[in-house]
N, CA, C and O atoms as a Tripos MOL2 file, in Angstrom:
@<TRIPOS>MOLECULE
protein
  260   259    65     0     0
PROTEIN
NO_CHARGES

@<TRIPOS>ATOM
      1 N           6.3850    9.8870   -2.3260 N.3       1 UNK1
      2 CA          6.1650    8.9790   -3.4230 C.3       1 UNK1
      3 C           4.6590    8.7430   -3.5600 C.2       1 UNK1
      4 O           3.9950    8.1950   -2.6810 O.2       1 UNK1
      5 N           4.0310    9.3090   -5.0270 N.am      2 UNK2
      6 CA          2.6150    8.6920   -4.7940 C.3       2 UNK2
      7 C           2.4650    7.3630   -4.9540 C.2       2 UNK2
      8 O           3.5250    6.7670   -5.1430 O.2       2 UNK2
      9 N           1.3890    6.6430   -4.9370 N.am      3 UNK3
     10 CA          1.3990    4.8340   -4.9650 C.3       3 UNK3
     11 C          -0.5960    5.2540   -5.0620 C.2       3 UNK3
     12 O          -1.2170    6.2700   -4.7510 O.2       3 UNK3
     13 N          -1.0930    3.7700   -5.7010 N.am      4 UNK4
     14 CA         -2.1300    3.5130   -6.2610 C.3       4 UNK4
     15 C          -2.7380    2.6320   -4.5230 C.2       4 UNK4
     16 O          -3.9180    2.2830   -4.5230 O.2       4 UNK4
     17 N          -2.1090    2.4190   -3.5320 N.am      5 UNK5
     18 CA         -2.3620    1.6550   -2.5210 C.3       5 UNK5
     19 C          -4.1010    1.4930   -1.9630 C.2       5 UNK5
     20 O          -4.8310    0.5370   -1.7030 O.2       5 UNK5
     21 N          -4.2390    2.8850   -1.9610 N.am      6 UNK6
     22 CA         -6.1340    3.6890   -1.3810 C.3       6 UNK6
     23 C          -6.6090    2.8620   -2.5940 C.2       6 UNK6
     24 O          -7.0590    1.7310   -2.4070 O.2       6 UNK6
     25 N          -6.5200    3.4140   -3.8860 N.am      7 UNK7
     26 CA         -7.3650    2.6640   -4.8460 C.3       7 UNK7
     27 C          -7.6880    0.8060   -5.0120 C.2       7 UNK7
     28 O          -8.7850    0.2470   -5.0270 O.2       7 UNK7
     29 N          -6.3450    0.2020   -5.1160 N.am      8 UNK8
     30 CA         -6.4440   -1.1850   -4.8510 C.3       8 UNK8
     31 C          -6.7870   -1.2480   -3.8920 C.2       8 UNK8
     32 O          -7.6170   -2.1320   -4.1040 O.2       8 UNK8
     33 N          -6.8930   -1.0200   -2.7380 N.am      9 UNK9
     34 CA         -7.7480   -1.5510   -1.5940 C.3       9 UNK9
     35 C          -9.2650   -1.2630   -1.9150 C.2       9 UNK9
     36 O         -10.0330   -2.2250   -1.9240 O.2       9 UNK9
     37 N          -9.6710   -0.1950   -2.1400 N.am     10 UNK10
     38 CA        -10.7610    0.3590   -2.6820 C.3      10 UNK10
     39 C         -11.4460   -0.8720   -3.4690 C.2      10 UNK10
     40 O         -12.4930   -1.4630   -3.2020 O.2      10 UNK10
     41 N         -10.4850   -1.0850   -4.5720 N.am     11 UNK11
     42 CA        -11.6190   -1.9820   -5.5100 C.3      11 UNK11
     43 C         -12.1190   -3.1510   -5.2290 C.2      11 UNK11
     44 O         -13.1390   -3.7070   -5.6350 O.2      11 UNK11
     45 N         -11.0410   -3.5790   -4.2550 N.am     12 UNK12
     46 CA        -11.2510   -5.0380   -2.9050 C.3      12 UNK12
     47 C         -12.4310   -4.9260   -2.3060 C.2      12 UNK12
     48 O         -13.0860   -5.9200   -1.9910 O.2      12 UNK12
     49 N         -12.8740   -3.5570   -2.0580 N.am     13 UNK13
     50 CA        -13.4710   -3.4500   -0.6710 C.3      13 UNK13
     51 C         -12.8550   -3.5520    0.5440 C.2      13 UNK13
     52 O         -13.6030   -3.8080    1.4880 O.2      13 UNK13
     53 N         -11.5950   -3.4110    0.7910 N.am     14 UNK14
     54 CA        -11.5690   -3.8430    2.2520 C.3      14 UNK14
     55 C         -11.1480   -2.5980    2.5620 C.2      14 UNK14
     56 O         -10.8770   -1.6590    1.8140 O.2      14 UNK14
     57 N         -11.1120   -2.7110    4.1400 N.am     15 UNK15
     58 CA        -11.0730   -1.5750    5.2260 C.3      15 UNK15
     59 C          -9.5240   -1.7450    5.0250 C.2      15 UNK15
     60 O          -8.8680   -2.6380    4.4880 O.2      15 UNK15
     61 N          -9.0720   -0.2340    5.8290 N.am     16 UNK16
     62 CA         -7.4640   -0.3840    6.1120 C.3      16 UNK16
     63 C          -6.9560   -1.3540    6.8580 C.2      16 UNK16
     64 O          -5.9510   -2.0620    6.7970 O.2      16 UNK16
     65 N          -8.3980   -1.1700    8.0040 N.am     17 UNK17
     66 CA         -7.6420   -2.6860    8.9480 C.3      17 UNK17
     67 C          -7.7740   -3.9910    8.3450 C.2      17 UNK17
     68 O          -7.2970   -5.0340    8.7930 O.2      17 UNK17
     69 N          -8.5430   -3.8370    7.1650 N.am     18 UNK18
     70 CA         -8.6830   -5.3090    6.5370 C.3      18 UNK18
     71 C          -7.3080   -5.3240    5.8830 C.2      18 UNK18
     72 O          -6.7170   -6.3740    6.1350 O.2      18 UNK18
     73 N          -6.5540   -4.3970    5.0450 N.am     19 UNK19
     74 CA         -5.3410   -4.7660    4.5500 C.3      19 UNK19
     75 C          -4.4200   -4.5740    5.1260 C.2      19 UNK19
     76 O          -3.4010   -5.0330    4.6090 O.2      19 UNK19
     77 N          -4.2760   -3.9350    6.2620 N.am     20 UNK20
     78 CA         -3.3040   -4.0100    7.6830 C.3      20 UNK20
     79 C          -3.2840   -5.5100    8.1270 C.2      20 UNK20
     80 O          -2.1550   -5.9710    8.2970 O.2      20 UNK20
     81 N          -4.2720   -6.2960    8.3310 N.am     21 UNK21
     82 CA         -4.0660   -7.2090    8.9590 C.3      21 UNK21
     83 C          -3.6220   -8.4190    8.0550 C.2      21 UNK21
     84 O          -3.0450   -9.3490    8.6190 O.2      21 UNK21
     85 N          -3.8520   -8.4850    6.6440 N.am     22 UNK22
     86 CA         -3.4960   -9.2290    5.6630 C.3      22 UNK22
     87 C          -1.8360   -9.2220    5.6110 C.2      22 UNK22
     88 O          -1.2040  -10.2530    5.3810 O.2      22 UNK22
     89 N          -0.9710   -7.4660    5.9390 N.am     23 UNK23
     90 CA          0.1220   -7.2590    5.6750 C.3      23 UNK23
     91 C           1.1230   -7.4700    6.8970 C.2      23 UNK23
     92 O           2.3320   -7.2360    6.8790 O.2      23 UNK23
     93 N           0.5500   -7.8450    7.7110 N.am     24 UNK24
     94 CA          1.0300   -7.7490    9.2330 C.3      24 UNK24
     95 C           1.6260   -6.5950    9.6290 C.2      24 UNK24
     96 O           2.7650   -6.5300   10.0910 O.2      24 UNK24
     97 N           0.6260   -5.3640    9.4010 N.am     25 UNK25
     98 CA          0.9260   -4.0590    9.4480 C.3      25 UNK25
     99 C          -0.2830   -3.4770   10.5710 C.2      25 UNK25
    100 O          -1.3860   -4.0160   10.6600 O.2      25 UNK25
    101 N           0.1030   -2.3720   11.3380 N.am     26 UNK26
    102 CA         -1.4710   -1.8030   11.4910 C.3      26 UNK26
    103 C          -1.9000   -0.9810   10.8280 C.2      26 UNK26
    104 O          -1.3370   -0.3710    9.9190 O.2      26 UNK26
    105 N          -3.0020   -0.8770   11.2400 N.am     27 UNK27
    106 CA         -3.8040    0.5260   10.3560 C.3      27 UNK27
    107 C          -3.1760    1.5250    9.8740 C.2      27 UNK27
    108 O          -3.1480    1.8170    8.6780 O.2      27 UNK27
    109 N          -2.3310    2.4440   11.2560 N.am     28 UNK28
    110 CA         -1.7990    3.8220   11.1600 C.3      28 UNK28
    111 C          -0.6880    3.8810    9.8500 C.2      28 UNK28
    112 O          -0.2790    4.8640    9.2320 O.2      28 UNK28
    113 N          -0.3510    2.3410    9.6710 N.am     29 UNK29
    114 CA          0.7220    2.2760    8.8300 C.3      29 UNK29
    115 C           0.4780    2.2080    7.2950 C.2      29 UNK29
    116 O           1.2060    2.5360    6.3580 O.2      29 UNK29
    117 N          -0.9510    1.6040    7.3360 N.am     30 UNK30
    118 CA         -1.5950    2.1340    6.2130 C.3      30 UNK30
    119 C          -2.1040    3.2190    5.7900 C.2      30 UNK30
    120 O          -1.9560    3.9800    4.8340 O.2      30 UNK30
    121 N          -2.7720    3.1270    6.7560 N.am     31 UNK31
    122 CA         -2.9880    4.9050    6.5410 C.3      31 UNK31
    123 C          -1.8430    5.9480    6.1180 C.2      31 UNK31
    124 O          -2.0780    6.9570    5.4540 O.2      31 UNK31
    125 N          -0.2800    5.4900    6.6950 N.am     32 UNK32
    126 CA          0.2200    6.8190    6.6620 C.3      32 UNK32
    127 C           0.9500    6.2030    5.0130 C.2      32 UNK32
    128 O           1.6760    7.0050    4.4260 O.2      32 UNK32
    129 N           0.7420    4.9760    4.4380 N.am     33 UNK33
    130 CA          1.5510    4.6490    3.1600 C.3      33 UNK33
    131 C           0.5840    5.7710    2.6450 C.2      33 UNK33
    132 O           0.9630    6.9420    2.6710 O.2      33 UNK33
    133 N          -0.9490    5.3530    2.0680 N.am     34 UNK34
    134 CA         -2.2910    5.9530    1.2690 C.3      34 UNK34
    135 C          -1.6560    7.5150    1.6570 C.2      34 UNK34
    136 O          -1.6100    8.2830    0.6950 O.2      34 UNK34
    137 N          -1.2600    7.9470    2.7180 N.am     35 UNK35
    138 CA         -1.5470    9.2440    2.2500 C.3      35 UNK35
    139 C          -0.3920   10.1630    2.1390 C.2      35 UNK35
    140 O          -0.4960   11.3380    2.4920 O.2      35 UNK35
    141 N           0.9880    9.5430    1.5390 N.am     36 UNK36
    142 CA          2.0420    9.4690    1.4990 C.3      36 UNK36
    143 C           3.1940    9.6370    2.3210 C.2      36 UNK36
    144 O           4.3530    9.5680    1.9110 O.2      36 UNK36
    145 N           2.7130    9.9410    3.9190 N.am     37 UNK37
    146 CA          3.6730   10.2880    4.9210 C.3      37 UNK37
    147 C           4.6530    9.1020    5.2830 C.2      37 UNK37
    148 O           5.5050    9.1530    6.1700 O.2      37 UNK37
    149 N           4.4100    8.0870    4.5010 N.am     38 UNK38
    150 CA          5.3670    7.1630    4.9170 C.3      38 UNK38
    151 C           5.5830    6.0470    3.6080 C.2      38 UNK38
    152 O           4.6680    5.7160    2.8550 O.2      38 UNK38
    153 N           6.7190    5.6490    3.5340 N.am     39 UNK39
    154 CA          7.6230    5.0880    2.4340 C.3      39 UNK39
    155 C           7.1670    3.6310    3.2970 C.2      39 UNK39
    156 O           7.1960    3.5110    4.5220 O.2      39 UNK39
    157 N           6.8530    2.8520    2.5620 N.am     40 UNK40
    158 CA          6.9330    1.2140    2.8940 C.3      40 UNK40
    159 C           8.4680    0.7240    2.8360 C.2      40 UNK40
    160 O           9.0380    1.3850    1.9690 O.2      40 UNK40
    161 N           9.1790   -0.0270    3.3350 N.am     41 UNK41
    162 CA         10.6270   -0.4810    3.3870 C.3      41 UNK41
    163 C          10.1800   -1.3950    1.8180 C.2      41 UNK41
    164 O           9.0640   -1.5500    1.3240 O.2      41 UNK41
    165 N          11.1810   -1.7530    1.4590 N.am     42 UNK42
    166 CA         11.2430   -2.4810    0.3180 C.3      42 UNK42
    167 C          10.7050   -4.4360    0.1340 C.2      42 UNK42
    168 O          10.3770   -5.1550   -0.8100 O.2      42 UNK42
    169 N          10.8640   -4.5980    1.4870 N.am     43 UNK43
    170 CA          9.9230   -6.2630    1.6450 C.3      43 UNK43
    171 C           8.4260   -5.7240    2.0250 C.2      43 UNK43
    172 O           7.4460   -6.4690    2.0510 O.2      43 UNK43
    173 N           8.3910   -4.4680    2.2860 N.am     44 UNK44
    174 CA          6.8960   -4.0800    2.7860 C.3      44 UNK44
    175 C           6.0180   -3.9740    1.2320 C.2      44 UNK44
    176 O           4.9420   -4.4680    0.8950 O.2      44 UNK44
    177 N           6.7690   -3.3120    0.6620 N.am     45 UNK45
    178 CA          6.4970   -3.3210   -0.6220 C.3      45 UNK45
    179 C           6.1670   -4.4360   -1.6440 C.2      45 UNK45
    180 O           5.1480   -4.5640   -2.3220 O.2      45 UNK45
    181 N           7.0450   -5.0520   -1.6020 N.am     46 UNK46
    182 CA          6.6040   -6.2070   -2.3640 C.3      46 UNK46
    183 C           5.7280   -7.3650   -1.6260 C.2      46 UNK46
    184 O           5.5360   -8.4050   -2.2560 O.2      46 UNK46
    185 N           5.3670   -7.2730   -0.7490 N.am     47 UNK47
    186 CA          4.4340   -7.5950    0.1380 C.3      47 UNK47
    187 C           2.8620   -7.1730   -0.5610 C.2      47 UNK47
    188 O           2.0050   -7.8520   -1.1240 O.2      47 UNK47
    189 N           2.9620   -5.7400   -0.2240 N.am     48 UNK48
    190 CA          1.8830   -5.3210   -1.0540 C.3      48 UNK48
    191 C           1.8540   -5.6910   -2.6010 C.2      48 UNK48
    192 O           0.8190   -6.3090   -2.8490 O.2      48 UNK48
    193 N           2.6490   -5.5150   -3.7050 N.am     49 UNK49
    194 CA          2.7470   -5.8440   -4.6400 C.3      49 UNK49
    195 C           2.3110   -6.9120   -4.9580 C.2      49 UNK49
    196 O           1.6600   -7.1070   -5.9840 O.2      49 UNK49
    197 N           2.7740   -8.2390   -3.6530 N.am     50 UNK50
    198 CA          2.2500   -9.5950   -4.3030 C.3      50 UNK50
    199 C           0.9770   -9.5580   -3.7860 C.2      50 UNK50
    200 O           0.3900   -9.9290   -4.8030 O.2      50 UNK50
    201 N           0.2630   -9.4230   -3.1230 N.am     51 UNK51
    202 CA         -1.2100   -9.2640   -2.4870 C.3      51 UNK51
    203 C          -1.8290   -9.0950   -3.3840 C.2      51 UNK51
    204 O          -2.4740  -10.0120   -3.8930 O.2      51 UNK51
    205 N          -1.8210   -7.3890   -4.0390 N.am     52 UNK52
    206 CA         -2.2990   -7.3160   -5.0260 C.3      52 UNK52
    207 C          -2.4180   -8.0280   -6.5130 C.2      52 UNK52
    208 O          -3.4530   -8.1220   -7.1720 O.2      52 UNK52
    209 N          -1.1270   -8.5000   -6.8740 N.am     53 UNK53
    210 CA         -1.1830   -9.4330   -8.2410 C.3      53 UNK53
    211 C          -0.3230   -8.4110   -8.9310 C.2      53 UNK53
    212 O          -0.5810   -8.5710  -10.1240 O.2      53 UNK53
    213 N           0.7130   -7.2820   -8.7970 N.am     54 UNK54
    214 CA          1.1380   -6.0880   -9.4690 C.3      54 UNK54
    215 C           2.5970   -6.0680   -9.0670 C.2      54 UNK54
    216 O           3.2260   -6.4730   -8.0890 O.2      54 UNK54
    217 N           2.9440   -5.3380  -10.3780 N.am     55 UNK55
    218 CA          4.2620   -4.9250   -9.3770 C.3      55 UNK55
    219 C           4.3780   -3.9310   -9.3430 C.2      55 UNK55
    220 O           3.7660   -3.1170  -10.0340 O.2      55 UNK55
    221 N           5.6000   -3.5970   -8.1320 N.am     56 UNK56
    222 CA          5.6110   -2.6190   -7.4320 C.3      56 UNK56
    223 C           6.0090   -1.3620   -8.1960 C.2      56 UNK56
    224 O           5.9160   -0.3330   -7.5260 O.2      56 UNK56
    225 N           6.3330   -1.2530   -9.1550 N.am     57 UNK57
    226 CA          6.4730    0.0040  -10.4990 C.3      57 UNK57
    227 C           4.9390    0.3700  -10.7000 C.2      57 UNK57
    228 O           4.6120    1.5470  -10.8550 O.2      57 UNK57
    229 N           4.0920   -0.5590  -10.6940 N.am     58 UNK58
    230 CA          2.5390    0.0280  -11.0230 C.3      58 UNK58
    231 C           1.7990    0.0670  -10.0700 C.2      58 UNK58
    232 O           0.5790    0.1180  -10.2200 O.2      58 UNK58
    233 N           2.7130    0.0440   -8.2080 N.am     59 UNK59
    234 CA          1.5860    0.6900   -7.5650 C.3      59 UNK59
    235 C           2.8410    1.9030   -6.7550 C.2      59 UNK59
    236 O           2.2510    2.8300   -6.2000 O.2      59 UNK59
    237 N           3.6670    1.9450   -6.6960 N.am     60 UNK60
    238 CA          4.3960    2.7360   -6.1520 C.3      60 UNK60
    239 C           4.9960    3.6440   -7.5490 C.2      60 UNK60
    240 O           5.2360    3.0700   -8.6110 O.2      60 UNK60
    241 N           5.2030    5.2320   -7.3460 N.am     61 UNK61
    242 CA          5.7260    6.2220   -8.2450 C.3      61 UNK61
    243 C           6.4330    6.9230   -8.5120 C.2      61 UNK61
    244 O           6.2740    7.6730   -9.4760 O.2      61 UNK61
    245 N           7.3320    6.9320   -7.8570 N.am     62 UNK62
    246 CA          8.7530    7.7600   -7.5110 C.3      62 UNK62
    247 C           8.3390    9.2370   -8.3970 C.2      62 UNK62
    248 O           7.6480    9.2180   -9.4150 O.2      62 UNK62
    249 N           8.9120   10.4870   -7.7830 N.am     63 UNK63
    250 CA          8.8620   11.9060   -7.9610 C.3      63 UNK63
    251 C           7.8140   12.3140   -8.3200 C.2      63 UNK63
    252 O           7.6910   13.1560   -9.2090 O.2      63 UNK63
    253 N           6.5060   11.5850   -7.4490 N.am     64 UNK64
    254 CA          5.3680   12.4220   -7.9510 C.3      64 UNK64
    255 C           5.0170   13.0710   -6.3190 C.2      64 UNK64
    256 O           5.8750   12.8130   -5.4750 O.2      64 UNK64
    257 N           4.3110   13.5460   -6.0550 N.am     65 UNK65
    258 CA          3.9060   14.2180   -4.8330 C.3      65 UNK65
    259 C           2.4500   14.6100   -4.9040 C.2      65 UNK65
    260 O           1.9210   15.1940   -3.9580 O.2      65 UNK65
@<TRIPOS>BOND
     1     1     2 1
     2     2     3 1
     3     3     4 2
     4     3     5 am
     5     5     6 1
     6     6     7 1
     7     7     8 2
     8     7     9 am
     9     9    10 1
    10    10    11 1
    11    11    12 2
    12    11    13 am
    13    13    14 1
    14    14    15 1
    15    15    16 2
    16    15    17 am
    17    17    18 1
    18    18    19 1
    19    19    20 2
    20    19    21 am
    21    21    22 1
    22    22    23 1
    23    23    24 2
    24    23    25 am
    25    25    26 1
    26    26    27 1
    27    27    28 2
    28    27    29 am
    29    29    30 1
    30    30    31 1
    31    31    32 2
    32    31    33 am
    33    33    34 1
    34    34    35 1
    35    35    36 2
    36    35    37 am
    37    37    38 1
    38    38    39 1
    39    39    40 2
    40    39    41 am
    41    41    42 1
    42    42    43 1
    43    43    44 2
    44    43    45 am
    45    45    46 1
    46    46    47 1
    47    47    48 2
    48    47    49 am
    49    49    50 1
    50    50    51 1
    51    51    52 2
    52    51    53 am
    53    53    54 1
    54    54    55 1
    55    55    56 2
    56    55    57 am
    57    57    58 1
    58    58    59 1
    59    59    60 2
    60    59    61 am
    61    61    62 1
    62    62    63 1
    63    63    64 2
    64    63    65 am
    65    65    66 1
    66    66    67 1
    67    67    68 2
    68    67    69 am
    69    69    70 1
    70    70    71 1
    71    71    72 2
    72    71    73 am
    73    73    74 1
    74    74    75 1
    75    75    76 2
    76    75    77 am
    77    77    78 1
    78    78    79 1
    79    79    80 2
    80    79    81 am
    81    81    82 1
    82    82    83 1
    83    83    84 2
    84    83    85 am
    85    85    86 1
    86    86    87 1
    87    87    88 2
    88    87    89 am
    89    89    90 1
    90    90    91 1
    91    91    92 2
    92    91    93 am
    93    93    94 1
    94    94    95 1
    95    95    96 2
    96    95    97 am
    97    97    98 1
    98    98    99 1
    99    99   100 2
   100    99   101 am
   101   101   102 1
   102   102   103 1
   103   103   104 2
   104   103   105 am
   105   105   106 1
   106   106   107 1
   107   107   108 2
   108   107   109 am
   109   109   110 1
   110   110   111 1
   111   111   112 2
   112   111   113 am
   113   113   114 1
   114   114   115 1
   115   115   116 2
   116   115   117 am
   117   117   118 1
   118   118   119 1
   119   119   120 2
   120   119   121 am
   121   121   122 1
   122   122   123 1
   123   123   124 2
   124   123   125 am
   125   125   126 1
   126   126   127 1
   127   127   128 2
   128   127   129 am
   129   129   130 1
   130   130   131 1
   131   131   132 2
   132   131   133 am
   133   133   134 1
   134   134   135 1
   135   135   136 2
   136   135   137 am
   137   137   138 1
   138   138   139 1
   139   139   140 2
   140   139   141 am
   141   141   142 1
   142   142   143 1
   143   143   144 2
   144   143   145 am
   145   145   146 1
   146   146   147 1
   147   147   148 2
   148   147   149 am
   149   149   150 1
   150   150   151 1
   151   151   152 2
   152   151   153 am
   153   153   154 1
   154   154   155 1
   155   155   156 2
   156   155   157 am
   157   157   158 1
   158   158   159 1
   159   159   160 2
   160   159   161 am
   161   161   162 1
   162   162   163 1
   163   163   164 2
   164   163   165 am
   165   165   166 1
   166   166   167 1
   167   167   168 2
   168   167   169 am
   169   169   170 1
   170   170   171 1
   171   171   172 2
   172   171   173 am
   173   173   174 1
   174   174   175 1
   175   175   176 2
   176   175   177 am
   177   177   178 1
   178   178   179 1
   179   179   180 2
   180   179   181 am
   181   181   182 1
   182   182   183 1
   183   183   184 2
   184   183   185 am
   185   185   186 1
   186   186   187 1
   187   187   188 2
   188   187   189 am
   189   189   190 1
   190   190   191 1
   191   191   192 2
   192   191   193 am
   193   193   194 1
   194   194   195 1
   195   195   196 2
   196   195   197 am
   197   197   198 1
   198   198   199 1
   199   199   200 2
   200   199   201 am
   201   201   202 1
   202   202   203 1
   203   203   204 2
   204   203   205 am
   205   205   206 1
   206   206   207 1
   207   207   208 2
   208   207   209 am
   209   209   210 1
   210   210   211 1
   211   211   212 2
   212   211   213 am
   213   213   214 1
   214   214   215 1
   215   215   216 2
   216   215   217 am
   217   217   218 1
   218   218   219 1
   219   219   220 2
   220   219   221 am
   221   221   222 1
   222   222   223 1
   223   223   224 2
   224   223   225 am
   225   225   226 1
   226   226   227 1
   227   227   228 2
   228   227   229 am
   229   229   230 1
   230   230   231 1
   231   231   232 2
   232   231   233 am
   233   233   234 1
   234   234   235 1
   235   235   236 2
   236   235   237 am
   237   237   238 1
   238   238   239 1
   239   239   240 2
   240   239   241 am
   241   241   242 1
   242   242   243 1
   243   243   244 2
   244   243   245 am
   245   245   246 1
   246   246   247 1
   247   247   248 2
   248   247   249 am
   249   249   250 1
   250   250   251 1
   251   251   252 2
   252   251   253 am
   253   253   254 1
   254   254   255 1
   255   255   256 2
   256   255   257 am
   257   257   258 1
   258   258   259 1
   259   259   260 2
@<TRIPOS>SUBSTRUCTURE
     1 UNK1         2 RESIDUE 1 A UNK
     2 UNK2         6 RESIDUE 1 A UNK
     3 UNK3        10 RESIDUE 1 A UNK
     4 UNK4        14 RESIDUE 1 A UNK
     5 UNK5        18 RESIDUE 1 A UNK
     6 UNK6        22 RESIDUE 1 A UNK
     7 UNK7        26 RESIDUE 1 A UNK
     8 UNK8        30 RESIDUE 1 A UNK
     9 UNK9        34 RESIDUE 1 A UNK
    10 UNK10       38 RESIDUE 1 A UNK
    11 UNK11       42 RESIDUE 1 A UNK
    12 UNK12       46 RESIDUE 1 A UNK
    13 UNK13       50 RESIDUE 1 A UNK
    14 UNK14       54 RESIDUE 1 A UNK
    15 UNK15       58 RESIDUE 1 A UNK
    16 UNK16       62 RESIDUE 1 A UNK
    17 UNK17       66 RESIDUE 1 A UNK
    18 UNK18       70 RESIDUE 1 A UNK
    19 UNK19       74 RESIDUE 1 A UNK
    20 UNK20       78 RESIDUE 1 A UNK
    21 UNK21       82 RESIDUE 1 A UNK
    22 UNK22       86 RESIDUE 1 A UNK
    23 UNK23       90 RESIDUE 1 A UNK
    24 UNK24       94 RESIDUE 1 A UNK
    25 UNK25       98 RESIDUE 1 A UNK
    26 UNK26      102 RESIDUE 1 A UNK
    27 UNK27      106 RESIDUE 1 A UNK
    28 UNK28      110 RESIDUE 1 A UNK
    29 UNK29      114 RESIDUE 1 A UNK
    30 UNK30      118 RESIDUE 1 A UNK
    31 UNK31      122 RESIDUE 1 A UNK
    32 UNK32      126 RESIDUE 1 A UNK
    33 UNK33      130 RESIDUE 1 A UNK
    34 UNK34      134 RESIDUE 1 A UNK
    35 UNK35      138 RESIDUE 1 A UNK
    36 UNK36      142 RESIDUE 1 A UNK
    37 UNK37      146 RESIDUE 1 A UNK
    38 UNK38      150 RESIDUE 1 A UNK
    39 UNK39      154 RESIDUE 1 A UNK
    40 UNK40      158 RESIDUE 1 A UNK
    41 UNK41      162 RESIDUE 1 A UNK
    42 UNK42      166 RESIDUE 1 A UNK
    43 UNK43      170 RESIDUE 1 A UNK
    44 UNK44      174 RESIDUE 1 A UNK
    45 UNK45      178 RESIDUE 1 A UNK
    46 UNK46      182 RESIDUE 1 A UNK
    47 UNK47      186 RESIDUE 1 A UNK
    48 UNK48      190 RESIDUE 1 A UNK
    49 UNK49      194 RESIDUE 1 A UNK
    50 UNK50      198 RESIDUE 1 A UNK
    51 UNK51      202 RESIDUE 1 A UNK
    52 UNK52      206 RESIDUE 1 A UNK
    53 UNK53      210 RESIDUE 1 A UNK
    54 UNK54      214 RESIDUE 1 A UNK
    55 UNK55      218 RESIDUE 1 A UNK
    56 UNK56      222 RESIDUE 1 A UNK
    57 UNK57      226 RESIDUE 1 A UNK
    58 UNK58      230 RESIDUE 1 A UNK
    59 UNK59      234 RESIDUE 1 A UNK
    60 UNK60      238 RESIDUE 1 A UNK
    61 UNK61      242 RESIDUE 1 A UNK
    62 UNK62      246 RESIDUE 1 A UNK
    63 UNK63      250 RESIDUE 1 A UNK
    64 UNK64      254 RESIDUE 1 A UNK
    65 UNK65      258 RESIDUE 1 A UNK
């Protein structure tokens, strides 16, 4: 699934561990959402979604790769 995740963090400025630690996630887990090896569970998701101010249709993409 692609997702906009790298970019919104990006425009924040923050590090992965800066939005790892906001999500009560670690790094690796960010890292592996950004670079699509891993699916966020669905409260992980909207987790991120509300952080950002978005919803999860405009940062997550179903059948893109």
């Amino acid at each position: 699934m692609h997702n906009h995740v790298r970019e919104l963090r990006g425009e924040r400025g923050w590090s992965q561990a800066d939005l790892a630690e906001r999500l009560a996630v670690s790094r690796q887990t960010v890292n592996a959402i950004e670079t699509g090896k891993y699916d966020p569970s669905l409260p992980l998701a909207f987790r991120i979604a509300r952080l950002f101010g978005r919803s999860i249709e405009s940062i997550f993409v179903p059948g893109q790769e």
